[in-house]
C-alpha positions as CSV (number, residue, x, y, z in Angstrom):
1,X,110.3,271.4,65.0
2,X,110.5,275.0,63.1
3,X,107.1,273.1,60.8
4,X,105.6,271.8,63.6
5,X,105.4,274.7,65.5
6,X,104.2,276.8,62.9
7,X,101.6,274.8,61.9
8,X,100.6,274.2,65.3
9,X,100.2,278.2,65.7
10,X,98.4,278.4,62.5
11,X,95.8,276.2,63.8
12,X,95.4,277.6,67.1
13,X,95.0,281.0,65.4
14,X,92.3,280.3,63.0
15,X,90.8,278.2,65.7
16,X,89.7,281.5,67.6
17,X,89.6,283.6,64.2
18,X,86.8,281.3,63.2
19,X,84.8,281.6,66.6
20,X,84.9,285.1,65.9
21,X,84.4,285.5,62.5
22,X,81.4,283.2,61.6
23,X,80.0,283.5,65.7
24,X,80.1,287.0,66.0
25,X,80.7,288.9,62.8
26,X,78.8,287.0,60.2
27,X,75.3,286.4,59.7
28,X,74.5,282.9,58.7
29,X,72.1,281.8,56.3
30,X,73.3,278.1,55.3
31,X,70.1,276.3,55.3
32,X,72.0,273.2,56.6
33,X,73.6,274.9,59.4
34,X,72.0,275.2,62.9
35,X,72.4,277.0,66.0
36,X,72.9,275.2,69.4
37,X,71.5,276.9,73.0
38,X,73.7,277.9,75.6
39,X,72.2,274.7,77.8
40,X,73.3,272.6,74.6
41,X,76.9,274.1,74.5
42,X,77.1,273.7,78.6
43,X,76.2,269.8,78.5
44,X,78.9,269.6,75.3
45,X,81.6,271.2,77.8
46,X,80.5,268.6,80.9
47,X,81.1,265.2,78.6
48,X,84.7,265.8,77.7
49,X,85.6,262.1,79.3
50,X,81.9,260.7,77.7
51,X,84.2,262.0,74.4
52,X,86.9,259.2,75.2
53,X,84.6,256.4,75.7
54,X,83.2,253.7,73.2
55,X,79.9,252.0,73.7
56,X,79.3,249.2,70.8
57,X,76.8,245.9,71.1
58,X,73.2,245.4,70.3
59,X,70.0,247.1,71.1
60,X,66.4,246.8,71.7
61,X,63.2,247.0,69.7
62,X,62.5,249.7,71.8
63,X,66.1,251.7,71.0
64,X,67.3,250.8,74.6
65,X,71.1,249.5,75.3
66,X,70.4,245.1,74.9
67,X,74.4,244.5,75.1
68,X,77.2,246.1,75.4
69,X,80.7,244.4,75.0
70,X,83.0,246.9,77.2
71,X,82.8,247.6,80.8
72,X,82.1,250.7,82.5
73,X,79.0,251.1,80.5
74,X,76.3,251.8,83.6
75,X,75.8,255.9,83.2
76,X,76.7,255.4,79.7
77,X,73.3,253.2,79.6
78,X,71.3,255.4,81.0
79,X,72.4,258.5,78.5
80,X,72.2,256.4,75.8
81,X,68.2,255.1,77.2
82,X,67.3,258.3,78.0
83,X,68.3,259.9,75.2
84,X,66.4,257.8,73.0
85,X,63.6,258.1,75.1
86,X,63.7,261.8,74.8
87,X,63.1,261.7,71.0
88,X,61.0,259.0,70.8
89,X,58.5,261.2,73.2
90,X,59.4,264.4,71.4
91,X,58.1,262.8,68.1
92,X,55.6,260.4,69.6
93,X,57.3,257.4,68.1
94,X,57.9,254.0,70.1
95,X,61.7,253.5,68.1
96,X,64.4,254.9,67.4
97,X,68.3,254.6,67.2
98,X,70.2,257.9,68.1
99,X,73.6,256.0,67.5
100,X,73.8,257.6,64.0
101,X,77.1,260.2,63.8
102,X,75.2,261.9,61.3
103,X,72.2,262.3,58.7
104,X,74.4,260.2,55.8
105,X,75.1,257.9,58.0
106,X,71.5,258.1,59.1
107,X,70.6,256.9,55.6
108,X,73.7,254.3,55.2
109,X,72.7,252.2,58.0
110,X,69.0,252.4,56.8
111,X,69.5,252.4,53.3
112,X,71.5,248.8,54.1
113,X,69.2,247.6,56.5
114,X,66.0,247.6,54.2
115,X,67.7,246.3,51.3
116,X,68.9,243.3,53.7
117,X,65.1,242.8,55.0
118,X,63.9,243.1,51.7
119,X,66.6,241.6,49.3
120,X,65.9,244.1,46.8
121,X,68.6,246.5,45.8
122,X,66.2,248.7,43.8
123,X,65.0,252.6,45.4
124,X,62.9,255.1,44.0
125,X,64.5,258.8,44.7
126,X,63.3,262.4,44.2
127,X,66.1,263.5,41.9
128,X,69.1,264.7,42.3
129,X,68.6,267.3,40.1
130,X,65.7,269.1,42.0
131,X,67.1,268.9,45.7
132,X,67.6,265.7,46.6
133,X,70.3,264.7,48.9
134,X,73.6,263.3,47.1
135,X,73.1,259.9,49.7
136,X,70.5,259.1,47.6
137,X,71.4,259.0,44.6
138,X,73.4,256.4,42.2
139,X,76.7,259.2,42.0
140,X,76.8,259.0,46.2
141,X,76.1,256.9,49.2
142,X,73.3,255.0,47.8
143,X,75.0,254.3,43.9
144,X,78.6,254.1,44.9
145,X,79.2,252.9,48.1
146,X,75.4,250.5,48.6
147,X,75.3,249.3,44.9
148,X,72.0,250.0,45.0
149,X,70.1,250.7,41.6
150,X,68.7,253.8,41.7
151,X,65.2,255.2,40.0
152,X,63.9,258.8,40.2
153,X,60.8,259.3,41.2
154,X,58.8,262.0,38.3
155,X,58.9,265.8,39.1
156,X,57.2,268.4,38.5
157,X,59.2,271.7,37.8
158,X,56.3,273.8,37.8
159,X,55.1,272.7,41.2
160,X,58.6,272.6,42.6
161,X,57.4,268.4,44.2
162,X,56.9,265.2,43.0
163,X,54.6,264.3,40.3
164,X,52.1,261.6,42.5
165,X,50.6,260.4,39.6
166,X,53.8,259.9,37.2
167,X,55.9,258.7,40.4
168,X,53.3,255.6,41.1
169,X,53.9,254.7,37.5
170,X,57.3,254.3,38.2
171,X,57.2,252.5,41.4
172,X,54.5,250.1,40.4
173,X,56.9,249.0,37.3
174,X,60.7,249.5,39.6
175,X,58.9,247.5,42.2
176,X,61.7,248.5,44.5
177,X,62.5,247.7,48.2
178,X,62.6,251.1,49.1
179,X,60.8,254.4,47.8
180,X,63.1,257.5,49.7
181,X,61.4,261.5,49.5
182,X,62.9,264.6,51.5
183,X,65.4,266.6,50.8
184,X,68.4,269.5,50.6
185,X,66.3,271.7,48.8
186,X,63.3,271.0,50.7
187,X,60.6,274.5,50.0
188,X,57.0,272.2,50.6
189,X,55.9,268.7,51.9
190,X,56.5,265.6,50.1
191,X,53.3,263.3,48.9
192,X,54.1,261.1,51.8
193,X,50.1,259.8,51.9
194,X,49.6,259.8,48.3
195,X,52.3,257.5,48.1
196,X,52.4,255.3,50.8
197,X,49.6,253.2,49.3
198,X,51.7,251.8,46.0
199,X,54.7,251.6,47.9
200,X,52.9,248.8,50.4
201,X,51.6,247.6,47.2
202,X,54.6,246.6,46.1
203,X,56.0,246.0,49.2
204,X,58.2,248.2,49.7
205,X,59.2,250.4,53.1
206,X,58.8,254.2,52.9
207,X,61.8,256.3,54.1
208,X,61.6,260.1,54.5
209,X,64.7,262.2,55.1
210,X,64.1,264.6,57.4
211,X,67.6,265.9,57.9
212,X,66.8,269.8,57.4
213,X,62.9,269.8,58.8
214,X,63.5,267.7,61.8
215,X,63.0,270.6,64.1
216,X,59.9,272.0,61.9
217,X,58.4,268.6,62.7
218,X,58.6,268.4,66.1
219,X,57.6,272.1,66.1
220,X,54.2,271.2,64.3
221,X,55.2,273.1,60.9
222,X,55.8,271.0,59.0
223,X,54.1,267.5,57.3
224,X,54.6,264.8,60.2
225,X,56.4,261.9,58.0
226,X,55.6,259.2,60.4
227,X,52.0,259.9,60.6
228,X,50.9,260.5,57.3
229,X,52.7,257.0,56.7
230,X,56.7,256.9,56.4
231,X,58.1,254.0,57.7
232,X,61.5,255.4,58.5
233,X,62.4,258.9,59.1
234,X,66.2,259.6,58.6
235,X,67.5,262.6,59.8
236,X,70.4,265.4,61.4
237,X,70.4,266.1,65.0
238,X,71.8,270.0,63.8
239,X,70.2,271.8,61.0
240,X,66.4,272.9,62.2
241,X,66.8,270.3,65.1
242,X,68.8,272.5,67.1
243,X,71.5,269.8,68.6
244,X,75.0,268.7,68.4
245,X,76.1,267.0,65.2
246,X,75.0,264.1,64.4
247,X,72.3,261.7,63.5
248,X,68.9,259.6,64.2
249,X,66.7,257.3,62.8
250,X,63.0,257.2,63.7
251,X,60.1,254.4,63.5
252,X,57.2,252.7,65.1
253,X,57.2,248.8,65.7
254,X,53.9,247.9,65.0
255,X,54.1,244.4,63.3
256,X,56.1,241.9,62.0
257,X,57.6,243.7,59.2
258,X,58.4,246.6,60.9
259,X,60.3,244.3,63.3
260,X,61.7,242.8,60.5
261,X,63.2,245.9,59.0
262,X,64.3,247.7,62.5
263,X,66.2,244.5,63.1
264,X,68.2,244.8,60.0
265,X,68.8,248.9,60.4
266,X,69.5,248.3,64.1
267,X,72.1,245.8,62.2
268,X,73.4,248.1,59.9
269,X,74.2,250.4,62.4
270,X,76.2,248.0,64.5
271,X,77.9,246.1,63.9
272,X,78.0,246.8,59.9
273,X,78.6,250.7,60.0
274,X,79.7,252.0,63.8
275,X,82.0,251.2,66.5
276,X,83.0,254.7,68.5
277,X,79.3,256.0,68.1
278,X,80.8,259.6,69.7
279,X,79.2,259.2,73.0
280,X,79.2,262.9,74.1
281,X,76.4,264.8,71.7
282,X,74.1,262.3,73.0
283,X,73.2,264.0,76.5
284,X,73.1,267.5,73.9
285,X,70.7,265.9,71.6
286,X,68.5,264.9,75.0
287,X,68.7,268.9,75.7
288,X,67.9,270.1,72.0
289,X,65.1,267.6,72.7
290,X,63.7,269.3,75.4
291,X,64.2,272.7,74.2
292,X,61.5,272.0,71.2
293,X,59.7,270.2,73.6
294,X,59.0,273.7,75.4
295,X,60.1,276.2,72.7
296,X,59.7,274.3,69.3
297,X,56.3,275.4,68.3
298,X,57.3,279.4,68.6
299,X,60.5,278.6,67.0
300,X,58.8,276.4,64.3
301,X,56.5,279.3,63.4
302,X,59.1,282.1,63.4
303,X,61.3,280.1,61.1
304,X,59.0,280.0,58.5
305,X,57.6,283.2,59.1
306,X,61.0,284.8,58.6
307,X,62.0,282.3,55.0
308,X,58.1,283.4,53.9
309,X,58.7,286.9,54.6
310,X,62.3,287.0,52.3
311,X,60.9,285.2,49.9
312,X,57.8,287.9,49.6
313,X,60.3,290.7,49.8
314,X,63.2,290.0,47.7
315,X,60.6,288.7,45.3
316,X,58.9,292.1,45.3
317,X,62.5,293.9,45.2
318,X,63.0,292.4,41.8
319,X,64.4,288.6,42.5
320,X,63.1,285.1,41.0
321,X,62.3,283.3,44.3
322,X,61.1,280.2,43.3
323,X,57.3,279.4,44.6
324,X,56.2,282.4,44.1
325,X,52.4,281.4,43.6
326,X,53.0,279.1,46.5
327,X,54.2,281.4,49.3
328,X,57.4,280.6,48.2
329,X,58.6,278.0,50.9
330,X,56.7,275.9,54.0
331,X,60.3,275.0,55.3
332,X,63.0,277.0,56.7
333,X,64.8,278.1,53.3
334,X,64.3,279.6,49.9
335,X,65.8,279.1,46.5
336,X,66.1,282.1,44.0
337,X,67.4,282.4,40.8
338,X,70.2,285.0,40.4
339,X,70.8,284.6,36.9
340,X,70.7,288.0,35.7
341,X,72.9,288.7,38.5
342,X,75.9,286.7,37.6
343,X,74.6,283.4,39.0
344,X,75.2,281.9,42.2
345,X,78.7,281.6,42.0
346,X,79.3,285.1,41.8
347,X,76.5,286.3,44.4
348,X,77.7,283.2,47.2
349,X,81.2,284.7,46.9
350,X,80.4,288.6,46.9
351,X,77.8,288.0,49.7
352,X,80.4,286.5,51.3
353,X,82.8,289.3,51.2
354,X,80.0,291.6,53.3
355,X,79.8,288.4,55.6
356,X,76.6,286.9,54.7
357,X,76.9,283.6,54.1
358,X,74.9,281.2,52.4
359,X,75.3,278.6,49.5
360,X,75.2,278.2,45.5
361,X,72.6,276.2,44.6
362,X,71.5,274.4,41.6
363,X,68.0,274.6,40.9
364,X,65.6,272.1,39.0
365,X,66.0,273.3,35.5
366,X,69.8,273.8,35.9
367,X,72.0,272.2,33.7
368,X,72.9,269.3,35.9
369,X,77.1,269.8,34.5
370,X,77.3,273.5,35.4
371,X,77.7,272.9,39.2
372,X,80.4,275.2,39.5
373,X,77.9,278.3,38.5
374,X,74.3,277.3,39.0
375,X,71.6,279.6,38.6
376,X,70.6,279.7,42.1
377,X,71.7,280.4,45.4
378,X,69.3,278.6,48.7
379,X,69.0,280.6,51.8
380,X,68.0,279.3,55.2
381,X,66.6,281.3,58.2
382,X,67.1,278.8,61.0
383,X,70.2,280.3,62.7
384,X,69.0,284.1,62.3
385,X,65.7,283.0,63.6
386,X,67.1,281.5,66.8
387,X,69.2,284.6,67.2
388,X,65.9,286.6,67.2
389,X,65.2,287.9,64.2
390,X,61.8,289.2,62.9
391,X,60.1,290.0,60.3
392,X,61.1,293.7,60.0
393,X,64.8,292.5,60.6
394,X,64.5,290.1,57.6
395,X,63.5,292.7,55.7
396,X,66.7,294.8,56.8
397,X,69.0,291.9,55.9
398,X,66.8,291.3,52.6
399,X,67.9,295.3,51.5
400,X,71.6,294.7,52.5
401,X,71.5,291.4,50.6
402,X,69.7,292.9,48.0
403,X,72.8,296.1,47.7
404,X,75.2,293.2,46.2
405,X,73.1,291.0,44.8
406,X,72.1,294.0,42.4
407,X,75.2,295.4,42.4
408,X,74.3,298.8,43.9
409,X,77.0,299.1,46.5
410,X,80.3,296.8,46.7
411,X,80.6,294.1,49.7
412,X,83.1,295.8,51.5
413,X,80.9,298.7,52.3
414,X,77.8,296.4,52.8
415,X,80.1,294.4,55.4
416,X,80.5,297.5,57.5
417,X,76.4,297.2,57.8
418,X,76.8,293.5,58.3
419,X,78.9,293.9,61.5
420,X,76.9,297.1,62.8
421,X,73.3,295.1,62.6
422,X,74.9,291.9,63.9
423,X,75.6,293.3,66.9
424,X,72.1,293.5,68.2
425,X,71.3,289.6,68.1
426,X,74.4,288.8,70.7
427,X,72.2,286.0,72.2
428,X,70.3,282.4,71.7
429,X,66.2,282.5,71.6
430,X,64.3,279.5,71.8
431,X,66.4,277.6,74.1
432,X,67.6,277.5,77.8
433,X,70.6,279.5,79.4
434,X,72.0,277.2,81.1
435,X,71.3,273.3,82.5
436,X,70.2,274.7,85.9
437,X,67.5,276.6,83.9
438,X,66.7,273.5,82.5
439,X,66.3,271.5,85.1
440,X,64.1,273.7,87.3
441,X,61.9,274.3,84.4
442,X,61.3,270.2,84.5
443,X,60.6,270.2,88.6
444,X,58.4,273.1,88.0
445,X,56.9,271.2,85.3
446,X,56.5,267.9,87.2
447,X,55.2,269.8,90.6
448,X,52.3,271.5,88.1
449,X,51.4,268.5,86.8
C-alpha cells in the first residue's frame, strides 16, 4: 500500500502543479495547443454523467443520430443533433460527423472511408518533410496502420506550398483515390482550386485537413476549403477552434458520389473505428461553436495580426523567419530557423527554462534523420491571442524570447520577466464568461431578429 499511496500522491500533486505551472505561470506558444472559454470549461464541469455514457449506432446523411443500440439515448440525441447542427451552420455546410475523438482519428475514419468508396488505396500527400501531418504519411496512420500507398505531392521550398503545376503531374499519373493538402506547419493556403480540377479528373475525392486553421476558417481568415472545392475537411475541435479535445469531419451532400463517400466515412467511424465516442465535449464543442459564431471574426484577425507582427519583428531583430517576402505567415504560427543559435533543440529547451513554451520543428530543407535537432523551432499565437495580447505585447514577448534565443541573458533571469508580464493576461477574450452569458446573448439575439 506504501507504492500505492505514494504514487497516488505524486499524481495528485503534479495534477495541481501543472494547472499552475503551464495555466498561470507559462506563456504558451504551441501552435497545436488551444485555449478554451470560461462558458466551454463550465459546460465540461456540467457533463460529468454525459462522461460515463456510450452512444454507438448509425447516423444520417444529414449528421443526425439514425440508430442508436443502447437505451437512455433521448437527451443524448438531442446533444449529439444539435451539436452537429451547430457546426454545420458555423461553416455553412449541410454534413458533418462530430463523433470523431480527435483530428487523427478525423483522418482514420475518412482516410478508410474513401478508400472503401473508391477501392483505391493510392493518396497524394504534401510531404512529410515540409509540414505535413505524420497521419498522412506512409511512416504513420495512413502507411502503417491504412496500408495505404502513399505519393507526395511536389513542393516548392522557395514558396514554402505546393508546386500546382508539378503536383498535377503526379496525380494525373498516381491516379489515386484520394489527393490530401493541410497541415502542421501550415504558414499560407493550400492550391485547393488549382487542384480540385485533376483530382475530379481522375476521380478522386479532395480532403483538406484543417486541424490547426479550423478556427481561422470559421473566423473568415483563412482559405474556405469546402468552397473553393475540398470534398472533406478533417479537422481538431482544440487548436484555433477553440473547443474541447477532439474531432470533426465536414462535407456537403450534393450528389451521388458525395453520398457515396459520406456513407463509407460515416462507416468508418462506426462501427469500423468508435464505440465510446466520449459524449461530454460534444455540448463544449456546440459552445466553442457559438463563440466564433459571435467572436470568431475579431479573434481570427487578431491571431494573425499577432503571428504577422513576430514574424516582422523577430525577423528585423536578426532571426530567419521563414516567408519573409510573404508576410511571413496567413495562419496562426511561424517557423524560424535558429541555426546559428544552436538549433531548435537547444532554443525549445532554454525557452523553456524562462517558461515559454513552444516546439522544435523541422523545417523543409531539414535533413529529414536529424529530428532530434532540427533547424527550426514553429511558434503559434492562438492561446496568447485569446488571452489578449496585442501587437505591442508581441513585441514584448518577441524581446524576452529574443534575450535566450541570442544568448544575451540566461533563462532563469528571463523567467522572472515571464512570470511578471504573465500576470497581466489573467483572463479569456473572445469567448463567453459563463453559460448564462451565453444564453442571454442568444434570447437577445433571437428578440432582435
Amino acid at each position: 500500500m506504501e507504492d500505492f499511496a505514494n504514487l497516488f500522491t505524486q499524481l495528485i500533486e503534479a495534477s495541481y502543479a501543472h494547472e499552475q505551472y503551464r495555466d498561470i505561470e507559462c506563456i504558451n506558444l504551441i501552435a497545436s495547443e488551444g485555449i478554451k472559454s470560461p462558458a466551454v470549461k463550465e459546460i465540461m464541469r456540467l457533463c460529468m454523467d454525459l462522461e460515463c455514457r456510450y452512444s454507438e449506432g448509425d447516423n444520417d446523411l444529414q449528421g443526425h443520430v439514425k440508430e442508436r443500440h443502447y437505451q437512455g439515448q433521448k437527451y443524448i440525441t438531442i446533444i449529439e443533433n444539435c451539436a452537429a447542427d451547430l457546426v454545420k451552420l458555423l461553416f455553412k455546410c449541410n454534413w458533418t460527423d462530430v463523433r470523431l475523438v480527435s483530428g487523427t482519428h478525423a483522418n482514420l475514419a475518412t482516410f478508410k472511408g474513401l478508400s472503401m468508396a473508391t477501392k483505391n488505396r493510392k493518396m497524394v500527400v504534401a510531404p512529410l518533410s515540409c509540414g505535413a501531418h505524420i497521419s498522412h504519411d506512409y511512416t504513420g496512420l495512413a502507411g502503417q496502420v491504412l496500408s495505404l500507398e502513399i505519393i507526395n505531392l511536389a513542393y516548392d521550398i522557395n514558396e514554402l506550398n505546393i508546386d500546382v503545376d508539378k503536383s498535377i503531374d503526379i496525380i494525373k499519373a498516381a491516379r489515386p483515390g484520394i489527393v490530401t493538402l493541410g497541415a502542421s506547419l501550415f504558414l499560407f493556403p493550400h492550391p485547393v482550386k488549382e487542384l480540385k480540377e485533376v483530382t475530379e479528373e481522375v476521380g478522386a475525392y479532395l480532403v483538406y485537413d484543417a486541424a490547426h486553421v479550423l478556427g481561422l476558417i470559421a473566423g473568415g481568415e483563412f482559405q474556405d476549403p469546402l468552397k473553393e472545392g475540398a470534398d472533406f475537411v478533417t479537422a481538431s475541435t482544440h487548436k484555433t477552434f477553440p473547443g474541447p479535445q477532439g474531432g470533426l469531419i465536414l462535407g456537403n451532400l450534393t450528389d451521388e458520389r458525395m453520398e457515396k463517400a459520406i456513407k463509407a466515412v460515416q462507416r468508418a467511424v462506426f462501427p469500423l473505428s468508435a464505440s465510446n465516442v466520449h459524449l461530454a465535449r460534444l455540448p463544449a464543442v456546440g459552445v466553442a461553436a457559438l463563440e466564433l459564431k459571435v467572436f470568431g471574426r475579431e479573434l481570427a484577425k487578431q491571431t494573425v495580426r499577432n503571428a504577422q507582427t513576430a514574424g516582422e519583428y523577430l525577423y528585423e531583430h536578426g532571426l530567419k523567419v521563414l516567408g519573409a517576402d510573404k508576410g511571413f505567415t496567413r495562419s496562426h504560427q511561424i517557423a524560424v530557423d535558429v541555426r546559428a543559435f544552436g538549433g531548435g533543440k537547444r532554443v525549445a529547451k532554454d525557452l523553456e527554462e524562462a517558461n515559454i513554451i513552444l516546439n522544435k520543428n523541422l523545417l523543409p530543407y531539414d535533413d529529414q534523420d536529424n529530428r532530434d535537432n532540427p533547424s527550426g523551432i514553429r511558434i503559434g499565437f492562438q492561446d496568447v491571442t485569446r488571452r489578449g495580447f496585442k501587437e505591442s505585447d508581441i513585441k514584448y514577448l518577441c524581446d524576452l524570447m529574443l534575450d535566450v534565443i541570442t544568448y544575451r541573458r540566461k533563462p532563469q533571469e528571463v523567467k522572472k520577466d515571464v512570470l511578471e508580464f504573465k500576470k497581466q493576461f489573467n483572463k479569456v477574450e473572445y469567448g463567453f464568461n459563463s453559460i448564462k452569458e451565453a444564453l442571454e446573448y442568444v434570447e437577445r439575439e433571437l428578440k432582435n431578429s
